[in-house]
C-alpha positions in Angstrom: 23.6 0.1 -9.3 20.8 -1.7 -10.5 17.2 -0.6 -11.0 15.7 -3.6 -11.1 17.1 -4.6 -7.4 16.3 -1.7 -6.1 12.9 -2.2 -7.3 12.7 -5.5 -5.8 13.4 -3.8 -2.3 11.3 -1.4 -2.6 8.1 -3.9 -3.5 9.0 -6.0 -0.8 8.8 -2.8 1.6 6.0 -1.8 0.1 3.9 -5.1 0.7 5.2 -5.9 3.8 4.5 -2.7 5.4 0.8 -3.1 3.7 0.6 -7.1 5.3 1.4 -5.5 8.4 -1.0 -2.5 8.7 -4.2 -5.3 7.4 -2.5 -7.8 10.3 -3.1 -4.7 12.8 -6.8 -3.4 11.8 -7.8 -7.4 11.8 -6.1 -7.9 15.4 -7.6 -4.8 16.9 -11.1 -6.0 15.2 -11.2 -9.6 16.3 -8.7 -9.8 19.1 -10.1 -6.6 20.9 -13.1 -6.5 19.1 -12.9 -2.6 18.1 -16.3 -2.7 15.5 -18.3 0.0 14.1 -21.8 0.4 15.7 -23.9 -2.1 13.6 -26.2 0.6 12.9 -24.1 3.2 11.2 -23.0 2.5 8.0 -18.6 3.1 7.5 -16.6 2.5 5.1 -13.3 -0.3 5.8 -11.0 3.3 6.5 -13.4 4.8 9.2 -14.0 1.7 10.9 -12.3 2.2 14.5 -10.5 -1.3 14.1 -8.6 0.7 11.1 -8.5 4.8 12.8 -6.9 3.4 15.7 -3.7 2.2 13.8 -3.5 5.1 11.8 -0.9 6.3 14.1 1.4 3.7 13.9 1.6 3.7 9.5 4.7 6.2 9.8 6.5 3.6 12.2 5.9 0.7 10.0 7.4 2.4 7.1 10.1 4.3 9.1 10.9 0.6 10.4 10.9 -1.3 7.2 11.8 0.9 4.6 15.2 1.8 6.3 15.9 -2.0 6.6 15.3 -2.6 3.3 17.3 0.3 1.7 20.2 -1.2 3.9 20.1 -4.4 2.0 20.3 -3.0 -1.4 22.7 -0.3 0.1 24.7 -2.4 0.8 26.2 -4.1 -2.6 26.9 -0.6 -3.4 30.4 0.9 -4.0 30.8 3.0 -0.9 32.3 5.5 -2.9 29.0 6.2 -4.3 26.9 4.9 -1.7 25.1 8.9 -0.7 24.3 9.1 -4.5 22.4 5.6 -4.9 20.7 7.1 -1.4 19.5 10.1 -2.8 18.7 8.0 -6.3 16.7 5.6 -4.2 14.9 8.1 -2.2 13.8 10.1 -5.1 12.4 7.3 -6.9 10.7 5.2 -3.8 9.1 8.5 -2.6 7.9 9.1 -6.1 6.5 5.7 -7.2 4.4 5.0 -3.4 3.5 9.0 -4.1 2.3 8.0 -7.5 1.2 3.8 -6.5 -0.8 5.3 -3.5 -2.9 7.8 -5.9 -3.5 4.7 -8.2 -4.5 1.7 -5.3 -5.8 4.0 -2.5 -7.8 6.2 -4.2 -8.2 5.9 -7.9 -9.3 2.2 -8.3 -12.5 1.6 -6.4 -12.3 -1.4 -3.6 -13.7 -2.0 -0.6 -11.0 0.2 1.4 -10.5 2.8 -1.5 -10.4 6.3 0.0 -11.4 9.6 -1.5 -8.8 12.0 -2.7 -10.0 14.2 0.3 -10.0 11.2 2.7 -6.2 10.4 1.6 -4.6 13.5 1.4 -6.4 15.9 4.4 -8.2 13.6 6.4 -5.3 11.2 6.6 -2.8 14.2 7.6 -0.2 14.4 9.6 0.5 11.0 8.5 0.8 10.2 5.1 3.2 13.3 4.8 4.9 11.7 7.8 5.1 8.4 5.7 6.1 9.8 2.7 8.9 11.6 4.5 9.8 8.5 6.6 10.2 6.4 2.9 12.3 10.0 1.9 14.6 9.7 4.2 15.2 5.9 4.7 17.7 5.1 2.2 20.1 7.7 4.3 19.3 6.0 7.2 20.6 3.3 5.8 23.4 4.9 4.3 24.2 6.6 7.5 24.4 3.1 9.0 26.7 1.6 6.5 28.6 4.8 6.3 29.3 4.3 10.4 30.4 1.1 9.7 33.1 1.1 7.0 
């Protein structure tokens, strides 16, 4: 189909899952006024505003993601709908894989992570995420699929 769709999808994904994980540390921090101690120094991802959403990540992206492949699933031939799924997956899996190295942990901002911080501290669940953005676009398949 077309890369450049696909890409679009995927971006909008991508920053909407993000919107929605910053909407969800800022309501636990001023709505139920989760703070760190003022006396210990944290940094943004060990604050408990952030730790406590940490669980939820894999159901953003297993929400969104799915929804999104859909749409772009959609304007595909059916005949080769399982192939753009498995084209899709490949590449969206790769590029957060890759995107997430670059903005989480390689450029420094205030909620930058370590490489240690992002890829053992933060397991289960960025393998759950990156599994949940793997196997999205055959959700979405699947759905279309039951629906010809």
């Amino acid at each position: 189909m077309s890369f450049g769709l696909s890409m679009l999808w995927f971006w909008t994904a991508y920053i909407l899952v993000t919107i929605i994980g910053i909407m969800h540390t800022v309501f636990n921090w001023k709505v139920l006024k989760m703070e760190a101690p003022k006396d210990v120094e944290f940094k943004p991802s060990q604050v408990p505003a952030y730790t406590k959403t940490i669980p939820f990540h894999v159901i953003y992206n297993i929400v969104i993601f799915p929804v999104f492949a859909y749409i772009y699933l959609k304007q595909v031939v059916p005949a080769y709908i399982w192939n753009e799924a498995l084209i899709i997956a490949m590449s969206w899996t790769s590029i957060t894989i890759v995107f997430d190295l670059i903005g989480w942990v390689l450029i420094k901002h205030p909620w930058y992570m370590t490489f240690k911080e992002m890829y053992l501290d933060y397991q289960p669940w960025i393998t759950l995420i990156y599994i949940a953005i793997l196997i999205s676009p055959f959700i979405a398949a699947w759905f279309i699929y039951i629906h010809l």
